[in-house]
N, C-alpha and C positions, 0 to 999 in steps of 0.2 A: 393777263396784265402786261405782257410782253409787247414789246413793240420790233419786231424784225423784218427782214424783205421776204425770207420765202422759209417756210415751215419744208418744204417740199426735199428742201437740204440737207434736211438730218442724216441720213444713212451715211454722208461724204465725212459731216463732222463727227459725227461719233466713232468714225476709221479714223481721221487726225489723232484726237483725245485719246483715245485705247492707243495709239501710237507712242503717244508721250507716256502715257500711262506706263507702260513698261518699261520704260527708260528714265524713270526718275523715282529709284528706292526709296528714296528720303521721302516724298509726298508719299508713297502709298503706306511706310511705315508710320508715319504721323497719321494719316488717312483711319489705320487699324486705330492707336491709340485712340484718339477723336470718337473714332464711334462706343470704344468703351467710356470715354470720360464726360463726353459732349459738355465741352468747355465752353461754347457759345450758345447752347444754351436760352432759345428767348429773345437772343439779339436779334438786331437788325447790322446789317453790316452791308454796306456801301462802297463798293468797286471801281475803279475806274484806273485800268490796267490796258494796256493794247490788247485786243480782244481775239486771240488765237488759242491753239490748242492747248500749249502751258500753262496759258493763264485759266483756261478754263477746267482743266484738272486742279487748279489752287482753288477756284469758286466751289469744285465739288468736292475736294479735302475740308473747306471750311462748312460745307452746310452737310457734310458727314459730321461735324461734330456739333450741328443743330442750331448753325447760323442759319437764320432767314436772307435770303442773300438777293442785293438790287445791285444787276450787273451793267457797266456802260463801257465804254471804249473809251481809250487816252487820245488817240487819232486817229481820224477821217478817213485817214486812208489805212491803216493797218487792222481795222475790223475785217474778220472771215466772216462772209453770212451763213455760212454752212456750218462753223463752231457755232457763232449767236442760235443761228435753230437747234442745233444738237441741245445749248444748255436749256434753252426754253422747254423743250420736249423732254427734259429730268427736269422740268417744276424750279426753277430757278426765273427770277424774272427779269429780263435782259430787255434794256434798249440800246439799239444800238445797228448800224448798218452800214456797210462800204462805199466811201465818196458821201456822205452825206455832209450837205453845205451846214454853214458855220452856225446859222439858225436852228436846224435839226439837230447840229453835235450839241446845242448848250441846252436846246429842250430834254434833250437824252441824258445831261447830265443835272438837268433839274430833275426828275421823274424817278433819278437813284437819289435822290436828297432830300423831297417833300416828304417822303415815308418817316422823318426824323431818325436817318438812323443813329445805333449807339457806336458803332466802330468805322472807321473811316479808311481805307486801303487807296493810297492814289497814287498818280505816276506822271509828276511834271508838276502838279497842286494846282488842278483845275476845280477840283471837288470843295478842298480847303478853301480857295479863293472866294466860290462864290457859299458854300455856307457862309462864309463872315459878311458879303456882301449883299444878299440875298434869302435869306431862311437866319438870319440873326436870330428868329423866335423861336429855331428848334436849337440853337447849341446847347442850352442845359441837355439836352438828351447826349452829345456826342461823351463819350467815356473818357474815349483820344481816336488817335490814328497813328497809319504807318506811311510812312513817303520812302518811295520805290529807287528815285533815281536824283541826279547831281541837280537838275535844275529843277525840281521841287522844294530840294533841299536849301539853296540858295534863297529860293523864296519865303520858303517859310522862317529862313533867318533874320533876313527884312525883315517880317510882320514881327515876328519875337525883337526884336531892336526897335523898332514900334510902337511898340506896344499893345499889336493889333492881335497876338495870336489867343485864341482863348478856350482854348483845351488844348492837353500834352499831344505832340506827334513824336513817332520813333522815326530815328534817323536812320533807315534799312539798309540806306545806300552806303553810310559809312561804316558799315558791319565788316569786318575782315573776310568773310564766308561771301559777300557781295562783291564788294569793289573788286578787291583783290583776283576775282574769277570772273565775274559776271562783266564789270565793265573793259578789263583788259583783255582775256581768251574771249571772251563771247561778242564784247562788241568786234575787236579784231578779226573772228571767222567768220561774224553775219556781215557785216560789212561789206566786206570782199565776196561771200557770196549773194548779195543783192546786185552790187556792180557787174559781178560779172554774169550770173544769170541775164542780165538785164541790157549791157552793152553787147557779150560776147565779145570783148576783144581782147586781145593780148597785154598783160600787165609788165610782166618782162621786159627791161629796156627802156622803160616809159619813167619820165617823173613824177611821183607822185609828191605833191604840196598836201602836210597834215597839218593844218590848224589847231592848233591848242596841245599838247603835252600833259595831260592828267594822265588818268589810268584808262581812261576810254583811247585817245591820243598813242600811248604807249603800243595800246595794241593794234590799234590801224598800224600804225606807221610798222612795228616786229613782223605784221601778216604782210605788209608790201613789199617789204623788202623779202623778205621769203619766196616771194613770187618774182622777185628778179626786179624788185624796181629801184631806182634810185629815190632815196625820200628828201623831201627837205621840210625841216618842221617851221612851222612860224608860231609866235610865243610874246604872252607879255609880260609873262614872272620872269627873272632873271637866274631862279634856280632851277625850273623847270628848264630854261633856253640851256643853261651846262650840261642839266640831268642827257638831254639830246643831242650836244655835243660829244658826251663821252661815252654814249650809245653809239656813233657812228654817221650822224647824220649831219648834214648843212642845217644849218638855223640861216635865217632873215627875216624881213618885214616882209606882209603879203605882197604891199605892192610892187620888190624886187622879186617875187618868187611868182608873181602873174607872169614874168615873162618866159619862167622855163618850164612852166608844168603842163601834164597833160591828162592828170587829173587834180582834182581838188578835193578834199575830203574836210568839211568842219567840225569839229568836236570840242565846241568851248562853252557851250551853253548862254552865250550872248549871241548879241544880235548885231546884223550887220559887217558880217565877218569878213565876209567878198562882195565890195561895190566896187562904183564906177570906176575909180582909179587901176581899179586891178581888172576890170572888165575891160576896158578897153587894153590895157598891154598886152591880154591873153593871144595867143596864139593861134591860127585856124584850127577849130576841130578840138581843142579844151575841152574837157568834161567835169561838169559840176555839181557836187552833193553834198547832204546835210548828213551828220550822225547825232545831232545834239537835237534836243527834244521837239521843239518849237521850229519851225519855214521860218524861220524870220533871220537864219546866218548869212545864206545865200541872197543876197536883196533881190529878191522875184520885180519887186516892185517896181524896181531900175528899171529890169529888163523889160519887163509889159510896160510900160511908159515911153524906152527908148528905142527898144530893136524894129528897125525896120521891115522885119519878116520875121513872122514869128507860127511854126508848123509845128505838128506832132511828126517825128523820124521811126518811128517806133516803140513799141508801148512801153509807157511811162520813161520815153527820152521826148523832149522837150527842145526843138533848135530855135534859138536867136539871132539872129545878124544885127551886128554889130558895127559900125563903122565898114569894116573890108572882109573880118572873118565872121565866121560864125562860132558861136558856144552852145553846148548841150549841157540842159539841166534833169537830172535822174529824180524821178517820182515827185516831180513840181517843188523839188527843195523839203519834202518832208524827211521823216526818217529813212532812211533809203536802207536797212537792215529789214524792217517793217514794209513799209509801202511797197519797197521791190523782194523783196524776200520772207520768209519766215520765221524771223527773229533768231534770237539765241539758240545754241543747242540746247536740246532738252535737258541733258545733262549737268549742264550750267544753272539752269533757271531751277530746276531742280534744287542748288544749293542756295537762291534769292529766293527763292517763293519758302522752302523752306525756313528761313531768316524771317518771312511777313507771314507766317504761320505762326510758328512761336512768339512773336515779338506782340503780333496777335492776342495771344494766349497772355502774355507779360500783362499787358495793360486791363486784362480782366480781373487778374488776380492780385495788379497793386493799384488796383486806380483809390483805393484809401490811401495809400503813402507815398501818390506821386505828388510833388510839388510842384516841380521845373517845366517849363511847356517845351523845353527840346532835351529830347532822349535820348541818347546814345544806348545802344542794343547791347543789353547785359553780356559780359565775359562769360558767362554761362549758358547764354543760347549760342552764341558762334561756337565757343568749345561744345555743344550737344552738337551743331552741325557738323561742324569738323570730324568728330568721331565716329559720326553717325557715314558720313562719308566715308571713311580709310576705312570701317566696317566692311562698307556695302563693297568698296574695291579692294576686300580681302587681303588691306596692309597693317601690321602693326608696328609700333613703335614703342623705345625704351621710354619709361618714367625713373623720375627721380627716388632715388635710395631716402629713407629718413636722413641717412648723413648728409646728406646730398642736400637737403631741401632746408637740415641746422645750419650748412655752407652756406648758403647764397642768402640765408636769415639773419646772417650776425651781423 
């Protein structure tokens, strides 16, 4: 039932996957539990995660514990065809392929959806969007779901203000065991190494311009300057623009900060974060990327509309001319962690997948007494991952005394 580019790829992906496999205790110890408790059980459950080796150790933690599982990719460009074969060849059924145009990605993400399933796992709420838009006649089957990341989240707060959303999702992304690791260490190291697998060139000395200041923001900007670069952040909350001031950084508006950088990095989850204003002040040889979920920060659109010459310089660099200079865009403005790299450490994702593991499990076992359609991820699965982590890194820590715990009760 799978739809992939080449079966012939398995041997490459199933060396990724056993890769991660060993470097994420947390999934293989849920992994054990699962196959004793088989919590999914009958279900159908519905994917749509960037489709690499972590993610597809999560697909085989969840159908160890007797999910039927319909796998797709979150983007175009960050599907491995050698993971998609690996899962296909363990009986999983996965559409889904590298570079495939916009037509192909939404048929891939109809074909994990028609099967009606009961649990919904997605990443950016492409899956969520078009169930409510498209397969309206299987929602009584969905149970709920989880949303992975900031701009899914976003969106499914719209439809819940709406009034559109209509079954619970969990908010994974704002999990402490998430944000707090996943978006700031893990966007911050994969980041940096997509750029720099990808450019090869020297970060040290250079400006690096960070769009946006959350937690993803945070950690771009901690990893560049670590690499010797001067950062300067641009910002439209006014607490986040201090939170970066008294971190050590220049704040301004993009379009003052087009003139002194030499890279650019977006991480706001909207759109249109670098156009023409800031295109044209950039400087010869700028380089520009996306880390927020969606091509649509960096205006591609501009550029293919106005650059006078427009080449491939080297794979997945993209040169423009502009007026008098040229700019280079990394992995056509897609996620440039993904597109150009291999996403997060295992390590990391290890503690996010973990979180849509259990969170997973949560909506099975209360989908009687959920009421609310946005979820916030129980106190009690972050503190399981938490410990379950300082376990696996063989740290312990003090607890509170009974006195201890009358104190801080009165």
């Amino acid at each position: 039932m799978s739809q992939i580019r080449d079966i012939s790829l398995v041997p490459s992906g199933h060396h990724k996957i056993s890769w991660v496999q060993k470097n994420c205790p947390l999934l293989r110890s849920l992994e054990e539990d699962f196959k004793k408790e088989q919590p999914f059980k009958g279900k159908k459950v519905a994917l749509s995660v960037h489709l690499e080796a972590k993610t597809a150790y999560l697909c085989k933690v969840l159908k160890a514990g007797g999910a039927e599982m319909y796998v797709t990719g979150s983007n175009p460009l960050s599907t491995q065809d050698d993971v998609a074969a690996a899962l296909a060849e363990d009986g999983l059924n996965v559409f889904a392929w590298y570079n495939s145009t916009e037509k192909e990605y939404n048929e891939h993400i109809s074909k994990v959806l028609e099967i009606g399933p009961n649990i919904i796992i997605d990443d950016g709420g492409d899956l969520v969007h078009m169930m409510h838009t498209r397969y309206q006649d299987l929602i009584p089957n969905v149970i709920g779901g989880c949303e992975e990341t900031t701009t899914g989240v976003i969106r499914l707060k719209a439809m819940d203000a709406a009034g559109d959303l209509k079954f619970p999702m969990v908010l994974v992304n704002n999990a402490d065991c998430k944000h707090l690791f996943d978006n700031r260490y893990g966007t911050g190291q994969s980041v940096w190494d997509g750029i720099n697998r990808t450019t090869n060139l020297i970060v040290a000395g250079k400006i690096v311009v960070v769009a946006g200041y959350g937690w993803c923001g945070k950690g771009v900007a901690m990893r560049a300057k670590a690499l010797g670069a001067r950062v300067i952040v641009t910002e439209i909350d006014p607490v986040k623009a201090i939170e970066a001031v008294m971190d050590g950084y220049d704040v301004m508006p993009m379009n003052k900060a087009a003139k002194y950088g030499d890279f650019f990095i977006t991480v706001t989850g909207c759109n249109k974060v670098i156009t023409e204003d800031s295109f044209i002040n950039m400087k010869d040889g700028a380089i520009c990327c996306n880390a927020g979920h969606f091509d649509c920060e960096v205006d591609m659109a501009w550029l293919h509309d106005n650059a006078s010459d427009i080449s491939e310089e080297r794979n997945n660099i993209t040169g423009y001319t502009v007026g008098d200079h040229r700019i280079y865009v990394l992995a056509e403005g897609r996620l440039v962690n993904l597109a150009a790299g291999d996403g997060h450490p295992a390590e990391i994702m290890d503690m996010s997948f973990a979180i849509q593991a259990l969170s997973a499990k949560y909506l099975l076992e209360h989908k009687d007494d959920i009421d609310e359609k946005l979820i916030v991820v129980p106190r009690e699965v972050d503190l399981e991952v938490a410990n379950r982590k300082l376990n696996f890194l063989g740290i312990t820590i003090d607890t509170l005394t009974d006195k201890q715990k009358d104190y801080l009760n009165m």
